[in-house]
ZADO-1210 file (C-alpha; in nm, 4 decimals, padded with zeros to 6 digits):
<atoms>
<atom x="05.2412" y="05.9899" z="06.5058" code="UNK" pos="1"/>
<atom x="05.4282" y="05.7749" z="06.7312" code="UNK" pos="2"/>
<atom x="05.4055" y="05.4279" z="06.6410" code="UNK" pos="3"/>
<atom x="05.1902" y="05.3295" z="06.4227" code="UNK" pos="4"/>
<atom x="05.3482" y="05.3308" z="06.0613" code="UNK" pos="5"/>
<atom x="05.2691" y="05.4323" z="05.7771" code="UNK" pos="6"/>
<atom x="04.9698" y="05.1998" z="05.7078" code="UNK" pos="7"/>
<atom x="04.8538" y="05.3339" z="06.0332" code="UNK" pos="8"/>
<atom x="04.8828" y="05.6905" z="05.9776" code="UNK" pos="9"/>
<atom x="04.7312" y="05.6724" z="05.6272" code="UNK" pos="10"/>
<atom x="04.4422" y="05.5389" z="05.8377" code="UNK" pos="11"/>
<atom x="04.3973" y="05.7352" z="06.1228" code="UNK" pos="12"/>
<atom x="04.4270" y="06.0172" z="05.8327" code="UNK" pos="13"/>
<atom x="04.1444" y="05.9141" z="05.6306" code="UNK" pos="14"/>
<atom x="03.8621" y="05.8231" z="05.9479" code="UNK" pos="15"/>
<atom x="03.9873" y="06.1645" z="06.0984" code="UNK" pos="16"/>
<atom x="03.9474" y="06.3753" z="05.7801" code="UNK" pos="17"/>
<atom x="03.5748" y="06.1398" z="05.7788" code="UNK" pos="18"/>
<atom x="03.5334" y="06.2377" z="06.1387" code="UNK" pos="19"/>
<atom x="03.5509" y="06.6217" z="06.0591" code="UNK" pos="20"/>
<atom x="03.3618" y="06.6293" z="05.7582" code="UNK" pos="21"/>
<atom x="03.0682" y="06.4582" z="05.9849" code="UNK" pos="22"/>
<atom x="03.0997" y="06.6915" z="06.2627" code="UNK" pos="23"/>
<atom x="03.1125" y="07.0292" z="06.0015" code="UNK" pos="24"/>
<atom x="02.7977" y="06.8656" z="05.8062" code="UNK" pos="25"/>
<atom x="03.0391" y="06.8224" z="05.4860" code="UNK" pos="26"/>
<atom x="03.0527" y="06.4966" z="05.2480" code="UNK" pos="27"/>
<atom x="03.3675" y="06.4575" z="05.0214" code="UNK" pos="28"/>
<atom x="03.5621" y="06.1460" z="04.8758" code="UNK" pos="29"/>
<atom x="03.7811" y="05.9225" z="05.0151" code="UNK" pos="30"/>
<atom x="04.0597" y="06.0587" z="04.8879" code="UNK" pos="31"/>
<atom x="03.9718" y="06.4258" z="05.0201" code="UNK" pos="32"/>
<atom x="03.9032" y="06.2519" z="05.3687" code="UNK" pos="33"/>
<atom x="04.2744" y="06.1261" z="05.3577" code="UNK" pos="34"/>
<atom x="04.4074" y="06.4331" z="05.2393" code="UNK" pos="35"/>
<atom x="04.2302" y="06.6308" z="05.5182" code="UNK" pos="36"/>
<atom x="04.3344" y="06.3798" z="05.7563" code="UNK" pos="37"/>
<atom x="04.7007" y="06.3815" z="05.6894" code="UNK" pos="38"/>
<atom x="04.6803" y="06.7685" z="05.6791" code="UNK" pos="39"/>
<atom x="04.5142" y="06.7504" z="05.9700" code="UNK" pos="40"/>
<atom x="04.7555" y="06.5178" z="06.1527" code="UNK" pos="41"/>
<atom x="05.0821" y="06.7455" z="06.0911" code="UNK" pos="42"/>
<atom x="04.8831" y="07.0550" z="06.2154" code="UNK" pos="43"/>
<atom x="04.7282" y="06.8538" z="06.5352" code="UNK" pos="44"/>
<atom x="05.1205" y="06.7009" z="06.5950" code="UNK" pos="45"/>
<atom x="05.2506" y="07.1001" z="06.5770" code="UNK" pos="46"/>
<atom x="04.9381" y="07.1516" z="06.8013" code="UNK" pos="47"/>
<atom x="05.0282" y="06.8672" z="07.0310" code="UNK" pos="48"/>
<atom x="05.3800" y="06.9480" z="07.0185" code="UNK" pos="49"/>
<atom x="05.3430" y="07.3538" z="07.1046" code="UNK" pos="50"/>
<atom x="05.1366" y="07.2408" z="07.3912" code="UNK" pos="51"/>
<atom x="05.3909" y="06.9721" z="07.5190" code="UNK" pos="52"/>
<atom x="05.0979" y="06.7203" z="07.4903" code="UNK" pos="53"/>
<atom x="05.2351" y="06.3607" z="07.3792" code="UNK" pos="54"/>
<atom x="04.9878" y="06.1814" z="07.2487" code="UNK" pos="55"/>
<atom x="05.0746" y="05.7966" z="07.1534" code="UNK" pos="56"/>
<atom x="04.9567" y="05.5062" z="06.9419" code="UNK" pos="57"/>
<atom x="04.6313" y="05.4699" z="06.7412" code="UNK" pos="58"/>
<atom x="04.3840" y="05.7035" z="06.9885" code="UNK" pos="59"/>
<atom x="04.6246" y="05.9501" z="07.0675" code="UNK" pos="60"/>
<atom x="04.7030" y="05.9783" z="06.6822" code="UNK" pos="61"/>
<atom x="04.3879" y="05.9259" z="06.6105" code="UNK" pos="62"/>
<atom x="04.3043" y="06.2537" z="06.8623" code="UNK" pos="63"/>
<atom x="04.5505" y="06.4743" z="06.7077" code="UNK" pos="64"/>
<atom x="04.4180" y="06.4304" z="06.3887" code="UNK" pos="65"/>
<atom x="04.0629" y="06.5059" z="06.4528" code="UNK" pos="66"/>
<atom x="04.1268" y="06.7748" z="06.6285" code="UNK" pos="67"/>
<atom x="04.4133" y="06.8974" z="06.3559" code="UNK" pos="68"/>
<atom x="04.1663" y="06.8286" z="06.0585" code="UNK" pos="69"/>
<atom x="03.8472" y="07.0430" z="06.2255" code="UNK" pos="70"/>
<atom x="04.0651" y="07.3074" z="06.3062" code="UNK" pos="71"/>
<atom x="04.1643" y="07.2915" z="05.8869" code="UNK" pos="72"/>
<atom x="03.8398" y="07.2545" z="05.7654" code="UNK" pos="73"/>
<atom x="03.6729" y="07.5151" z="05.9791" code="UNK" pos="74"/>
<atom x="03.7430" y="07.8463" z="05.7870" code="UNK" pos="75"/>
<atom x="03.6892" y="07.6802" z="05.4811" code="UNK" pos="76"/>
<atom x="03.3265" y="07.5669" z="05.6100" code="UNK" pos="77"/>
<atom x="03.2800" y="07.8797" z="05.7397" code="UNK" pos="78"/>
<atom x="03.3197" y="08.1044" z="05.4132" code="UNK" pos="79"/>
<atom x="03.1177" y="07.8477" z="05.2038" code="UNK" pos="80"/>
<atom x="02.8308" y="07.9466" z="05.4017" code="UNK" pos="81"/>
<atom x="02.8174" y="08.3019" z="05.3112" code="UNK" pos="82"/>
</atoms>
């Protein structure tokens, strides 16, 4: 995540692990949210990176994540269903 430090990234990781829960219909704790959110922000900055999509400051960072921390949280929403 291109500048924003680490108080930065520590938020963009917790409202984008918030932001996925809501969109897979999940509720968890804060902490989970930044867990999933900082998970989610290495595997949307591989993402970004594979891609050669820069993505910079709070939105862009903010994008990554989201995207990073659906793309975790999807198989696991997936098999609790069944």
């Amino acid at each position: 995540m291109d500048g924003v430090g680490l108080f930065g990234e520590i938020l963009i990781g917790m409202l984008a692990g918030w932001i996925a829960a809501l969109s897979l219909g999940r509720r968890h704790s804060l902490f989970v949210y930044m867990a999933v959110g900082l998970v989610g922000a290495m595997l949307g900055r591989v993402i970004a990176g594979g891609l050669e999509i820069r993505l910079v400051g709070f939105v862009g960072s903010l994008i990554a994540a989201t995207v990073g921390s659906i793309l975790f949280l999807a198989p696991f929403a997936i098999f609790r269903r069944r």
